[in-house]
C-alpha positions as CSV (number, residue, x, y, z in Angstrom):
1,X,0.0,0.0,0.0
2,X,3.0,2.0,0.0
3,X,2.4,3.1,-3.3
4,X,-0.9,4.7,-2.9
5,X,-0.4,8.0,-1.0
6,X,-4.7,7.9,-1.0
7,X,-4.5,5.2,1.0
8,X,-2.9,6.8,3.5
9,X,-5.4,9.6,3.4
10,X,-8.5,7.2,3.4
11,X,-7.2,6.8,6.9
12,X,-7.9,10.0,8.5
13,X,-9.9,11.1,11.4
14,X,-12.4,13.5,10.0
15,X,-15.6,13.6,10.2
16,X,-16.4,12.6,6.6
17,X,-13.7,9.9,7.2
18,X,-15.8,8.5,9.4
19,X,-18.8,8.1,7.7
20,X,-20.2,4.8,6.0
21,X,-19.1,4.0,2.2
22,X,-22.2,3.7,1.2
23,X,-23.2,7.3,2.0
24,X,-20.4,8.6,0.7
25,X,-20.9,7.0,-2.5
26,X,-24.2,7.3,-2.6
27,X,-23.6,11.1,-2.3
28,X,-21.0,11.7,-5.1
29,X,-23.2,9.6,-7.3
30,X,-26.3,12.1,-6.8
31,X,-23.7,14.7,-7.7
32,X,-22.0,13.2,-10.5
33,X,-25.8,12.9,-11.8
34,X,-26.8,16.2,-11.1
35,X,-23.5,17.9,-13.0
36,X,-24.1,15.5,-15.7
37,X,-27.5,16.8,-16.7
38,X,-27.2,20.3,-16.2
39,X,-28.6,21.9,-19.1
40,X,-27.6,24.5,-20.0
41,X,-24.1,24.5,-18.3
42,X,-23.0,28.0,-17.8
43,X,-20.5,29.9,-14.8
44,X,-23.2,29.7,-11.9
45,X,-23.4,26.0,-12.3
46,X,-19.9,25.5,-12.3
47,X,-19.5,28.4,-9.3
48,X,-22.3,25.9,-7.5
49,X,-20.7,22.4,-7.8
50,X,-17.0,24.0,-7.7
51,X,-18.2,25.2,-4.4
52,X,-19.7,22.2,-3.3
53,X,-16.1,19.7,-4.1
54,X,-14.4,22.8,-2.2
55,X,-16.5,22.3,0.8
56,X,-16.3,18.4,0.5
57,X,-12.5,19.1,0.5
58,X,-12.0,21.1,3.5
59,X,-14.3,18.9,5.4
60,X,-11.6,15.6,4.7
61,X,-9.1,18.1,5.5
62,X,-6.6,16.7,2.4
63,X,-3.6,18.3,1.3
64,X,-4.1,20.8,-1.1
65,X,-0.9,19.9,-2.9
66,X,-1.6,16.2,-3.3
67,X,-5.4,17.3,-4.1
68,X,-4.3,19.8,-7.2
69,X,-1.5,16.8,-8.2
70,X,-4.0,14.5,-9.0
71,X,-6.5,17.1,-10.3
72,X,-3.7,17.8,-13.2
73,X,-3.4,14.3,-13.9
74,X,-6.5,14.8,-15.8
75,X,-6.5,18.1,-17.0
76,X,-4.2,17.3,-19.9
77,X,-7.3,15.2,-21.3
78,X,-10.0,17.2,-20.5
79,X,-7.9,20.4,-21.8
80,X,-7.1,18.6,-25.2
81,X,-11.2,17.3,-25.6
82,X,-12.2,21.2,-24.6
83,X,-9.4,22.4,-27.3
84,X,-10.8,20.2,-29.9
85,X,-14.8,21.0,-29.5
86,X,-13.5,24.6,-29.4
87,X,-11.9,24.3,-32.6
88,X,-14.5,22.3,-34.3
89,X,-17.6,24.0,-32.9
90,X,-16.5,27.6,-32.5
91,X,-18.1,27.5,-28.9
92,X,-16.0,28.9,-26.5
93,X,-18.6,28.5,-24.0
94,X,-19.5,24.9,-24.6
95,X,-15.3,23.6,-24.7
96,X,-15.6,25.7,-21.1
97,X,-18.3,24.1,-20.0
98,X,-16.6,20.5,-20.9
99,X,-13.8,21.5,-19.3
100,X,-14.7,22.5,-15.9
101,X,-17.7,20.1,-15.6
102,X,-14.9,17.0,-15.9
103,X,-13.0,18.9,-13.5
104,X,-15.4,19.2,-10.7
105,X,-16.4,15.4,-11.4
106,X,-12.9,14.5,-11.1
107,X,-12.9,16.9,-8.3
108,X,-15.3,14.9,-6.2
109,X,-14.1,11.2,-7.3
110,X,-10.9,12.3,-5.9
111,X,-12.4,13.5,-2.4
112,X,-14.5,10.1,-2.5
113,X,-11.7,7.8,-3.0
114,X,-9.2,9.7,-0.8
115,X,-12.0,9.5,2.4
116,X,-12.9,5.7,1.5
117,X,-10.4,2.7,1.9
118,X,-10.8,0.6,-1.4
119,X,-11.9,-2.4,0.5
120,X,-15.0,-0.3,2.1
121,X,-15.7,1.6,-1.1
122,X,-16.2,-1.7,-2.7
123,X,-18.2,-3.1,0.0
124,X,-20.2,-0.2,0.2
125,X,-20.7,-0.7,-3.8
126,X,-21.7,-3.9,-3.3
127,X,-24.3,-3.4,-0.4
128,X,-25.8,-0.7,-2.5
129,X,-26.4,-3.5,-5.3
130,X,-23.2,-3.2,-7.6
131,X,-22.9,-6.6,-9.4
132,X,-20.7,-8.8,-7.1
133,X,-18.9,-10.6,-9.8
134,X,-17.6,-7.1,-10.5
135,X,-16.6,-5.9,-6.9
136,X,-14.6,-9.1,-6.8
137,X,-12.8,-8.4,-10.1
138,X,-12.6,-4.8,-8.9
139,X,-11.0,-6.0,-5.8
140,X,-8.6,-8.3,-7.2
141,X,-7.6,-6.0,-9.7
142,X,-6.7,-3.6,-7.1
143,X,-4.6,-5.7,-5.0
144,X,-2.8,-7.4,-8.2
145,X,-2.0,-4.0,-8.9
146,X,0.5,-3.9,-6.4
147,X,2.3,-6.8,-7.3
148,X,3.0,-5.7,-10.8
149,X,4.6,-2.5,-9.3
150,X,6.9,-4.8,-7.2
151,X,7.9,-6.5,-9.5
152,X,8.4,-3.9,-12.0
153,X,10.6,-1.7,-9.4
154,X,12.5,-4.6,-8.7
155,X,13.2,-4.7,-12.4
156,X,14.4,-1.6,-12.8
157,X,16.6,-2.1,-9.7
158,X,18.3,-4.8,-11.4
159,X,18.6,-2.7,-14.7
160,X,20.6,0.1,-12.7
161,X,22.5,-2.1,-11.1
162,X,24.0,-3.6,-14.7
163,X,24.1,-0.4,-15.8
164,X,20.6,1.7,-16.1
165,X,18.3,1.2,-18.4
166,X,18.2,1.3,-22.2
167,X,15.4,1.9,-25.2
168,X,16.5,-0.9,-26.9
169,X,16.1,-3.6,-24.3
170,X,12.8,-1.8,-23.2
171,X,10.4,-4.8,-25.3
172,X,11.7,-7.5,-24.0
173,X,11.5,-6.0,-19.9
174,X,7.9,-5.6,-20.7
175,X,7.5,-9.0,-22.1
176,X,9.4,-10.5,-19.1
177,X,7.3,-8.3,-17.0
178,X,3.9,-10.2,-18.1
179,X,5.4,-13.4,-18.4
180,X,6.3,-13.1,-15.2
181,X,3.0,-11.7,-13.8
182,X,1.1,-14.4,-15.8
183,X,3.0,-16.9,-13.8
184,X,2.4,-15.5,-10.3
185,X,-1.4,-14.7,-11.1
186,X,-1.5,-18.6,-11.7
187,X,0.3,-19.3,-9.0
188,X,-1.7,-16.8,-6.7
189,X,-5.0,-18.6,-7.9
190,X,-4.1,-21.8,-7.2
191,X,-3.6,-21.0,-4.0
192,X,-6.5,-19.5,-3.0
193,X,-8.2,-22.4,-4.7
194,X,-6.4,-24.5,-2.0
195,X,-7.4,-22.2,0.8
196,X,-11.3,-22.8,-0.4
197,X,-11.7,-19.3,-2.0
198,X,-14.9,-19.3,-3.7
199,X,-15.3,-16.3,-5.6
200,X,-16.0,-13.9,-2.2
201,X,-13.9,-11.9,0.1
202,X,-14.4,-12.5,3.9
203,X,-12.6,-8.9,4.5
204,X,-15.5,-6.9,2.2
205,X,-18.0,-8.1,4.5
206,X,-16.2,-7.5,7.5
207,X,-15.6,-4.3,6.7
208,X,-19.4,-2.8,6.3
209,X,-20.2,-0.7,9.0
210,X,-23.1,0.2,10.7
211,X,-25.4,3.5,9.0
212,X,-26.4,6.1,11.1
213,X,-27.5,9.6,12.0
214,X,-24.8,11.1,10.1
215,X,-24.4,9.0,7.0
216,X,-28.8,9.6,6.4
217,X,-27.7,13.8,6.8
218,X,-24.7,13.3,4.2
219,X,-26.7,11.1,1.4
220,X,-30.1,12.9,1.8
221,X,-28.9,16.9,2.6
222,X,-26.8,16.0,-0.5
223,X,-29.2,15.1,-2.6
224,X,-32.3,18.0,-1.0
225,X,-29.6,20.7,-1.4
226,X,-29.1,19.3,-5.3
227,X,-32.4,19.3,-6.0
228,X,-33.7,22.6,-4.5
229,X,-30.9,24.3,-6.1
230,X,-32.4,22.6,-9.5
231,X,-35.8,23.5,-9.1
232,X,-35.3,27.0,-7.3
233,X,-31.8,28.1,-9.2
234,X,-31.8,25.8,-12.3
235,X,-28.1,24.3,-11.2
């Protein structure tokens, strides 16, 4: 988990820390949903749900630096799509629009993810009815990620130590790295096989907490405060 500097945020002490997965996500869905069909999108829609991830930001209390670094991770894309409809359509309005409605998305998938541990965001996916075929693969993917970045690292620890590393030997590290990979994955399997894995993870469902008082405000003031501001204010 060293490798995830989220991770170690999803381990903080505030208050929206502390709150179940499933509200959380339930919440940044209703808001994903609202900024997705926003019509028209204009500056006070974007002032609105720019202010909203801002507040959901302070209130996890997460480094602004590390925030922003992962927000740029995206821009590039976003930046290049808004460029494009700009230059196609002529609408400076509508490439702004595009680019600052993926930004506040992004905005609040970050704050979600940073807040939530991976193995309670999935349970909480899966209590709310996610296919569990899919929060399995999810959660195997996410903890195979880990040892392809071992194992790559070590790689390139043995490449500086005969030298550093070289363009031309760059295809057949990245074949060894899957072949490799492959291997373990089978190897990995087979051994939960013999451990009487059978297709569910004992940890997801020990890790569901209990709903309360607070999680109820956070879902349904989120999704009140959406909708009044959508009938009242058209945001």
């Amino acid at each position: 988990m060293r490798h995830l500097e989220s991770d170690q945020w999803s381990r903080g002490g505030s208050a929206l820390h502390r709150c179940d997965a499933r509200a959380k996500l339930a919440a940044v869905l209703t808001v994903l949903a609202f900024v997705g069909t926003a019509r028209p999108w204009h500056w006070p829609q974007g002032v609105f749900y720019g202010s909203l991830a801002l507040a959901a930001l302070l209130a996890a209390q997460l480094s602004w630096a590390g925030f922003l670094r992962r927000l740029s991770v995206v821009l590039p894309v976003t930046a290049t799509f808004a460029l494009l409809t700009w230059l196609s359509t002529g609408d400076a309005g509508r490439a702004g629009a595009l680019l600052s409605r993926s930004l506040v998305s992004v905005a609040f998938a970050i704050v979600l993810i940073a807040t939530t541990p991976a193995h309670a965001l999935l349970t909480g996916a899966e209590r709310l009815g996610a296919p569990r075929m899919l929060v399995a693969v999810a959660q195997m993917v996410h903890r195979y990620l880990f040892v392809l970045i071992d194992q790559a690292l070590r790689m390139r620890q043995a490449a500086r130590s005969r030298g550093g590393f070289r363009w031309s030997a760059a295809a057949g590290a990245a074949a060894a790295l899957l072949l490799s990979s492959e291997q373990r994955a089978t190897r990995i399997h087979q051994a939960m096989l013999a451990r009487g894995f059978t297709g569910t993870w004992p940890e997801l469902s020990a890790a569901a907490g209990r709903w309360n008082v607070f999680d109820s405000a956070l879902a349904g003031g989120t999704a009140l405060t959406l909708l009044l501001a959508r009938l009242l204010w058209r945001l």
